[in-house]
N, C-alpha and C positions, 0 to 999 in steps of 0.2 A: 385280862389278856393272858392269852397260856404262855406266850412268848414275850420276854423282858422286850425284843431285838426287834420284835415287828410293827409296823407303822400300821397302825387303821385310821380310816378316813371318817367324815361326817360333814353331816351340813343341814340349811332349815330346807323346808317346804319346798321352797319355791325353787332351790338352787342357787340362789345366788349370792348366798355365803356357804361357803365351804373351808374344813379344817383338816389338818391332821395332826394327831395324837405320836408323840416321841416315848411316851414313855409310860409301863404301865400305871394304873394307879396307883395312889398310896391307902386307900381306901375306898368303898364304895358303898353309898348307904341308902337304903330304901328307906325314906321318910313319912312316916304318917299321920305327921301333924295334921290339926286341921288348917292352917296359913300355906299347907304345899298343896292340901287335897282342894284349896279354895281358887290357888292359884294355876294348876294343872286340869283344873275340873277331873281328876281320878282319885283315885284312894290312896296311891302314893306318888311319890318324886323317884325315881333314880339315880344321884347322883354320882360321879368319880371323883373325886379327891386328886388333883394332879397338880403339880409346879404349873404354872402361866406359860416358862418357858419350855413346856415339851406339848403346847398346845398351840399350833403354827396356824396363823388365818390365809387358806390359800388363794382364794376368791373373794372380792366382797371385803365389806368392814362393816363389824356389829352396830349398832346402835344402843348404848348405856342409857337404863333407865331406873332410877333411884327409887326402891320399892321399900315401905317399911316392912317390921320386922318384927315378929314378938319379941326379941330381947330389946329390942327400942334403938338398934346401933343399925337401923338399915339392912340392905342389901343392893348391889347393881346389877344388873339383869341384864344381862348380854343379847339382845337381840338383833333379825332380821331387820330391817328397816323398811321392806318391803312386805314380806310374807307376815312380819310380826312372830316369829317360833323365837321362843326362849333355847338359847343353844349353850349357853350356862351362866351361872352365877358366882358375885364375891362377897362372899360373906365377912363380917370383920371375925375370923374364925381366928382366937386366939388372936390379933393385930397383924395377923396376916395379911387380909383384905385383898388387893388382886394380885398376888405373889401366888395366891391359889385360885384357882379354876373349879368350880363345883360341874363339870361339865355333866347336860342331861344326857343319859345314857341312850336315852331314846331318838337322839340325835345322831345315832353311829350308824353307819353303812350295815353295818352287823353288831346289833345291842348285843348280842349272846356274849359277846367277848367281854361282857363284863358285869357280870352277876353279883346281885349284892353280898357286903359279907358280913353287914347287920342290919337289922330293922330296929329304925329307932323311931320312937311317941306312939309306938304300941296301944299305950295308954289311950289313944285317941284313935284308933285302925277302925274303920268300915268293920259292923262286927261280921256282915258275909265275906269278909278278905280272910281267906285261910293261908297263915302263914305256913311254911313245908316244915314238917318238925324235925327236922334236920337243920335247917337256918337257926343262925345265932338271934335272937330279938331280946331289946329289953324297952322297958316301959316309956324310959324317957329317955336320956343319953347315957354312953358309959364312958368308961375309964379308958382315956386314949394309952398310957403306958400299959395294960393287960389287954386292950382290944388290938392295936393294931401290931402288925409282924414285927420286926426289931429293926428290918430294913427300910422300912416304912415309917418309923419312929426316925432312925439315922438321917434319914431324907428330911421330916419334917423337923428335926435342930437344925439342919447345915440351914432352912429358908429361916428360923428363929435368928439364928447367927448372922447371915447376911441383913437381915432386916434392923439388926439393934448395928451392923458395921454401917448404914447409912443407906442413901436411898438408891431403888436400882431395880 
């Protein structure tokens, strides 16, 4: 998002869940494992990296469905319960789990507001998917303290800190 201050909305298919977005990401990462390309039927995932709490449900309540995972720790899948659209996921990212939102990008009223800002399992990319060679990509994952901005790091300790202060 270009604006820290602006609210954008989103929602599945059908309409009948609807969200809005407080805050921008703290990341965004175009995935191209084959477990996202299997699961999206595309060549990658979109997601935004955001706190739970600047992800508001305004309509509607998802339906969680417990998908495995290649690292073997799962994932919950935020869905429609009607339309069935993946509107985002918790990954146990770091022991995070649903303190973070992997929301699909592709679920916003307007995706443009939010561009990836790596491509990650490269290593596995559709080989006709031409990454822009101006985009950051690496093979498998990288290094969250050199990848992500300082502000974005600052954000992701205060949800480490809350998380080891107990539950919430």
């Amino acid at each position: 998002m270009t604006d820290k201050t602006e609210t954008c909305t989103g929602g599945c298919t059908c309409g009948e869940v609807r969200y809005e977005v407080h805050a921008s990401p703290m990341i965004v990462h175009a995935c191209h494992c084959r477990w996202c390309q299997r699961q999206t039927g595309g060549p990658h995932v979109i997601n935004a990296l955001i706190e739970a709490e600047h992800v508001v449900t305004t309509k509607g309540e998802v339906e969680t469905i417990d998908t495995a995972s290649p690292s073997g720790k799962g994932q919950i899948i935020a869905r429609c319960p009607n339309c069935r659209v993946a509107v985002w996921s918790h990954y146990d990212f770091r022991g995070l789990r649903e303190r973070v939102h992997f929301l699909r990008v592709g679920t916003l009223d307007n995706p443009d507001l939010m561009p990836p800002d790596v491509h990650i399992y490269t290593s596995t990319k559709m080989p006709w998917y031409v990454i822009p060679p101006d985009h950051y990509a690496v093979e498998e994952f990288y290094d969250l303290a050199t990848t992500w901005s300082p502000e974005s790091q600052q954000r992701f300790q205060a949800l480490v800190a809350a998380m080891k202060a107990g539950p919430g």
